[in-house]
N, C-alpha and C positions, 0 to 999 in steps of 0.2 A: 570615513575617508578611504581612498582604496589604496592599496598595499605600498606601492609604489609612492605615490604622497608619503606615507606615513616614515617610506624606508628613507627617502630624499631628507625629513626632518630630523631624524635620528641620525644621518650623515652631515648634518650641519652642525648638532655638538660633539662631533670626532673627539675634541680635546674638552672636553669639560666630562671627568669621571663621573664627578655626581650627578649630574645629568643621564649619564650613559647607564649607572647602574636605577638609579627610580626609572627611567624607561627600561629595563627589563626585567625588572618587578613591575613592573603597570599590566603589560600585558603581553601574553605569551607570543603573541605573533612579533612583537618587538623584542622577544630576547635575544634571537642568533643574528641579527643585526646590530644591535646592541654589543654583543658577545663581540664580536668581529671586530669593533672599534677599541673596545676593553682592553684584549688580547693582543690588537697590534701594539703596542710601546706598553711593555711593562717597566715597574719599577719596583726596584727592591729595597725596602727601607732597614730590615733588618730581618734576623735570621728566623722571625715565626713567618714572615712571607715568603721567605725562600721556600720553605718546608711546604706551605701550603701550592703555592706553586706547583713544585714538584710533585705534589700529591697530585693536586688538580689533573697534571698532563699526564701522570701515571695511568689515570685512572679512564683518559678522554685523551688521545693518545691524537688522535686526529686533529686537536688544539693546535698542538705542535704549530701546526702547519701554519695558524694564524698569527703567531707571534714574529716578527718584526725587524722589534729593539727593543733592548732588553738596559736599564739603566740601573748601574750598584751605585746605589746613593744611601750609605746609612745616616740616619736621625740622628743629630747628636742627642746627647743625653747630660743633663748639668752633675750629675752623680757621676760617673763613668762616661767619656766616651765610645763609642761605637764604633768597632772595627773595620775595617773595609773586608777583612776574611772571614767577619761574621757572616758575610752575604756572600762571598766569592763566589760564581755562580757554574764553573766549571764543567759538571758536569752536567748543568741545564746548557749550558751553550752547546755542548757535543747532541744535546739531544733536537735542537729544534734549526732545520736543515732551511728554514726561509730566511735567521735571523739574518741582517744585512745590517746592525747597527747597534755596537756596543758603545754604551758611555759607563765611564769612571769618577767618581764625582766624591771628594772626602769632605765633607760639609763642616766648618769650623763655626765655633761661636767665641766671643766676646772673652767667657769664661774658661773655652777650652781651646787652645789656641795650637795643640800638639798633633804633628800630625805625624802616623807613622809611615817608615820608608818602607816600600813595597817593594818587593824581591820574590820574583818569579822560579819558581825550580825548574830545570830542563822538561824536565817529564812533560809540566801542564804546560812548556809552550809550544811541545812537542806534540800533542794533543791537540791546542789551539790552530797546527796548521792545520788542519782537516776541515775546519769550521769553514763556514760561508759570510765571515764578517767582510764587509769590505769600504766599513764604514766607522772608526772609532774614534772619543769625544775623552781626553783627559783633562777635569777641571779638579784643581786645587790638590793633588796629590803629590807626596811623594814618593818620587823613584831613588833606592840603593845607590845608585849611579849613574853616569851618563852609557855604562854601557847593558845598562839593563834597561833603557829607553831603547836603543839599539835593540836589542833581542827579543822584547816584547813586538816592535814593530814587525823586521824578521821576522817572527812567528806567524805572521798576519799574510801570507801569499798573495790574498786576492781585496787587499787594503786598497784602496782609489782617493780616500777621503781621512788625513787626519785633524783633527782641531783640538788645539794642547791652550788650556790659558792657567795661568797660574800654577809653573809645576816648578 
């Protein structure tokens, strides 16, 4: 098939990962397009992805540039739940200058129903205004207050888009 097919078919499982990663283990002319779809919407389940992440773009610095959106969704766990600052991703967002789309996402189960109240320090929203988000998704979290919804947003200068359900 010539290149072009090939890349056209790998652009139609945009959103199916495991699709995206057996095509770029199949074959090497399919990994940086593969790579490409991978890299735009990452997600972060808990804090060995963080790490790995960050290694990744440490190391291929040029990535950066393909990442997107970026989503802190940790996995709950029936033992322990999973923090949402396990993942906090701070200073991966300061580092990748395309993202245009942060979601927040505190994932409850059945068994663990607790969810805790997020409270942002000056510093990291201080920080946050530099960032390029201008796009952020708050599902099933809690906020400290209604005025630390205020100052998260504030922190966000070039916001256009927010979408809050269940806060």
């Amino acid at each position: 098939l010539p290149t072009e097919t090939e890349e056209n078919i790998i652009d139609l499982l945009w959103d199916d990962v495991h699709a995206l990663r057996s095509c770029s283990l199949t074959c090497r002319a399919w990994l940086p397009r593969s790579r490409l779809h991978l890299l735009y919407a990452i997600i972060l389940r808990n804090r060995e992805h963080l790490i790995a992440l960050q290694d990744t773009l440490e190391k291929y610095p040029a990535r950066r540039l393909l990442v997107h959106s970026v989503t802190t969704a940790p996995k709950p766990r029936k033992s322990s739940p999973r923090s949402l600052i396990e993942v906090f991703p701070l200073a991966l967002l300061m580092q990748l200058s395309n993202l245009r789309c942060w979601k927040i996402s505190q994932t409850t189960t059945k068994v663990i129903k607790r969810r805790e109240a997020l409270s942002f320090h000056r510093t990291t929203l201080t920080r946050l205004r530099y960032s390029s988000i201008d796009e952020l998704h708050l599902t099933s979290i809690r906020l400290a207050s209604c005025t630390e919804f205020i100052r998260l947003i504030l922190a966000l200068p070039r916001l256009r888009k927010l979408h809050c359900d269940d806060l």
